[in-house]
C-alpha positions in Angstrom: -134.7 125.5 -82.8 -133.9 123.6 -80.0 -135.9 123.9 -76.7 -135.4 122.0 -73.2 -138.2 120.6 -70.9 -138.3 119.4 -67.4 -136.2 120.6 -64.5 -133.3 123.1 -65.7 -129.9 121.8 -65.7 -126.5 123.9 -65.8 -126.7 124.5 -69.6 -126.0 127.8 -71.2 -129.5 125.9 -73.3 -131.0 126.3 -69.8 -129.7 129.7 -68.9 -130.6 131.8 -72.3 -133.2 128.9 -74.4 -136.8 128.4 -74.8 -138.2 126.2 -71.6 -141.2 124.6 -72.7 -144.0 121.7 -71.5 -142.9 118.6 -70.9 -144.0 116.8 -73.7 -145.6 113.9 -72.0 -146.2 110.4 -73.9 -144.1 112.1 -77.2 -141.6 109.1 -78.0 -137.7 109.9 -77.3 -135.6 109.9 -80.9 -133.2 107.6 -79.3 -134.8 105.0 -76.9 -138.4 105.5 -78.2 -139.7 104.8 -74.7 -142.1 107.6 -74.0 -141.5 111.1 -72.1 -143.1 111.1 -68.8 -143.5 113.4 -66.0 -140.1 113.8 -64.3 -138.1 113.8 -67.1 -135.4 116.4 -68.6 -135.1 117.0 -72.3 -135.0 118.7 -75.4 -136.8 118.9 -78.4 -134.9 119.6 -81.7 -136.2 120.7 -84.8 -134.8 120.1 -87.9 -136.0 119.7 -92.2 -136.8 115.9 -92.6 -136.8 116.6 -96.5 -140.6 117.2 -97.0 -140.7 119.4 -94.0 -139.8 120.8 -90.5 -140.1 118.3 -88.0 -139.9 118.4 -83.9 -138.2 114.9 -82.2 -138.0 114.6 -78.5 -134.6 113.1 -76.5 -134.3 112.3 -72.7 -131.2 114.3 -71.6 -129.5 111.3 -71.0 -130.4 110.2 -74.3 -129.1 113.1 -76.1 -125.8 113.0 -74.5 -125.8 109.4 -75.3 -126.1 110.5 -78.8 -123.2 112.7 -78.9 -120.7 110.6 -76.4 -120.9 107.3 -77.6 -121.5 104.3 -76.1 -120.5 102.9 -72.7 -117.5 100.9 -74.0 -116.5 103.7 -76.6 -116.2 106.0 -73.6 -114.3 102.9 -71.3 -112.0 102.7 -74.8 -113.1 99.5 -75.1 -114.9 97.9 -78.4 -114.1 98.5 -81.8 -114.2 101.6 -83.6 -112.3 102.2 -86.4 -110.5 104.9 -84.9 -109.2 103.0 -81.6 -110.8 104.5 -79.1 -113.9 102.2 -78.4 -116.8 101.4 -79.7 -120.3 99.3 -78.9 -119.7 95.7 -78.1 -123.3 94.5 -78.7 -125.6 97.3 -79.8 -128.4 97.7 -77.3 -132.1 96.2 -79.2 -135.2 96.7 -76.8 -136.2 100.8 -75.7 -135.5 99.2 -72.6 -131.6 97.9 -73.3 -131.7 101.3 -75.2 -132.2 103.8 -71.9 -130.3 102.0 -69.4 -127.7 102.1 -71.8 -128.3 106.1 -72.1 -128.2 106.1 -68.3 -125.4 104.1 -68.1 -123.0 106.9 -70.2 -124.4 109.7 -68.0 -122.8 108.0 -64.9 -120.0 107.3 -66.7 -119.6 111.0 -67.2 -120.7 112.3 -64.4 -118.3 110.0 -62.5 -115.4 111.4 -64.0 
C-alpha cells in the first residue's frame, strides 16, 4: 500500500489514494532526517522478509529515488550506461536532502 501525506500534489496517488497524517518525527527511507510539519510524502509498505513494514520518504526524496542523482540527470558522472551518474555520493542526512531538493529543481526546471 502506498499512501501520501502533507499538502496534495498533481498525482493520480493524490487524486484516487489514501491521504493520511503527516507522520511527524518518522525518519525519511532516504535522507533519514525526520518528517516534520510542512512536509509532502508517502509512506510505502512493503515485506522486509520477517514482515510487512511501513517507511516514510519526503516527496522530493522519493523522486530522488527513482530519477537519479543531480549529475545522472545533467548526464554528467559515470554510470555504466553513459548517461550520468553520482560524482561524490552525498554522506550526512543533510548532504542527503539538499541533494533530493536539488533533483526536484532540476525537474521541475525543465
Amino acid at each position: 500500500m502506498t499512501a501520501y501525506f502533507g499538502e496534495p500534489w498533481d498525482s493520480e496517488l493524490c487524486d484516487s489514494g489514501l491521504h493520511v497524517a503527516t507522520p511527524l518525527g518518522t525518519q525519511c527511507a532516504n535522507c533519514d532526517l525526520p518528517v516534520q510539519m510542512g512536509d509532502q510524502g508517502v509512506l510505502i509498505s512493503g515485506y522486509d522478509g520477517t514482515g510487512v513494514i511501513t517507511t516514510a520518504w519526503h516527496l522530493d526524496c522519493h523522486l530522488r529515488s527513482i530519477m537519479g542523482c543531480p549529475a545522472h540527470i545533467r548526464g554528467e558522472g559515470t554510470c555504466a550506461d553513459g548517461h550520468g551518474g553520482a560524482v561524490s555520493a552525498p554522506r550526512t542526512p543533510e548532504e542527503k536532502r539538499a541533494e533530493a531538493l536539488q533533483v526536484w529543481d532540476l525537474l521541475h526546471a525543465r
